[in-house]
C-alpha positions in Angstrom: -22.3 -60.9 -38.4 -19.1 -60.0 -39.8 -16.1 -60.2 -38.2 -14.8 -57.1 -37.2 -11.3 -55.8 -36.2 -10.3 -52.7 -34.9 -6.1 -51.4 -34.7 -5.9 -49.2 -31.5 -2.9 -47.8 -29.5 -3.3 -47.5 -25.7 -4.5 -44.1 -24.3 -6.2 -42.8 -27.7 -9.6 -41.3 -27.2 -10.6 -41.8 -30.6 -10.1 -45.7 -30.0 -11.9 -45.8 -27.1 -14.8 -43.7 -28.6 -15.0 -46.3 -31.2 -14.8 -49.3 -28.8 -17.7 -47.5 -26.7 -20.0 -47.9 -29.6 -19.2 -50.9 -31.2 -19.8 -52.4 -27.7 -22.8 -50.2 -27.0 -24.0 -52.0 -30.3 -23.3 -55.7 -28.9 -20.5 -56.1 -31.6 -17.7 -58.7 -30.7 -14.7 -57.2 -32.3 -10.6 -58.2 -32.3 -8.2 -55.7 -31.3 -5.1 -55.2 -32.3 -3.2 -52.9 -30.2 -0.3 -51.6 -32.9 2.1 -49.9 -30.8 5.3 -51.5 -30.4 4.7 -53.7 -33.1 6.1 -52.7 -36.4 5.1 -55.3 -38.0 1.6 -55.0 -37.0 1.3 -51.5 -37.9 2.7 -52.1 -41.1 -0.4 -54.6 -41.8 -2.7 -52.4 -40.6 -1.4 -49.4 -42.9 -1.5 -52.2 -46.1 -4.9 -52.8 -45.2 -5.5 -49.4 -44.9 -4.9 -48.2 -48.0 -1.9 -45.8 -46.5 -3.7 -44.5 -43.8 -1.4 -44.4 -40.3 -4.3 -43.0 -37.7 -6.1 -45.1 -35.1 -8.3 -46.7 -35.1 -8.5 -48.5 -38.4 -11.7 -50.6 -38.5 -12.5 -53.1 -40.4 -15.6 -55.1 -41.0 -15.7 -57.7 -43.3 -13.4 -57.0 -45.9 -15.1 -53.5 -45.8 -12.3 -50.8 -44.8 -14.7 -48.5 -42.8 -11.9 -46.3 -41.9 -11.4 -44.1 -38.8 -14.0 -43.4 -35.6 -14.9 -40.2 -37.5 -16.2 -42.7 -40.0 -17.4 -45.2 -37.4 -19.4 -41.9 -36.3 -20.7 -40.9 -40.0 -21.9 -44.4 -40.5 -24.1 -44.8 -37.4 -25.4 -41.3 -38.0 -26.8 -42.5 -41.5 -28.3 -45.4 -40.3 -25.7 -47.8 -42.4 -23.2 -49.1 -39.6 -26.0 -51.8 -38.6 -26.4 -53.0 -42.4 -23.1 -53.4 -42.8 -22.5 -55.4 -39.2 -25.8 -57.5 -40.4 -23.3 -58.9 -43.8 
């Protein structure tokens, strides 16, 4: 599998949705909580192609983008493709 890293601030729904079914999927992921951390968020918006919403996931060198995404993906049955490299 992949390694796969999700940026999160505390207390957003949207990175807790997509925590919920990474987990519920038996991923390991790293989280980076961005808030506070300039720097940090600044590497995550790099990575992310200009894009300043949490979550940003990553897996692989894949951007996969936002929950919504996280969502879309599992829906048409290519989120378990992508975690199986």
């Amino acid at each position: 599998m992949p390694p796969v890293e999700v940026y999160t601030t505390p207390f957003c729904p949207y990175c807790v949705s997509a925590k919920e079914l990474l987990r519920d999927k038996g991923v390991n992921f790293v989280e980076f909580n961005v808030a506070g951390a300039p720097t940090l968020r600044a590497e995550m918006v790099a990575r992310a192609h200009g894009r300043t919403t949490v979550p940003q996931i990553f897996i692989g060198a894949t951007h996969v983008g936002g929950c919504d995404d996280l969502y879309e993906l599992e829906e048409a049955g290519k989120l378990d493709p992508l975690l199986q490299g």
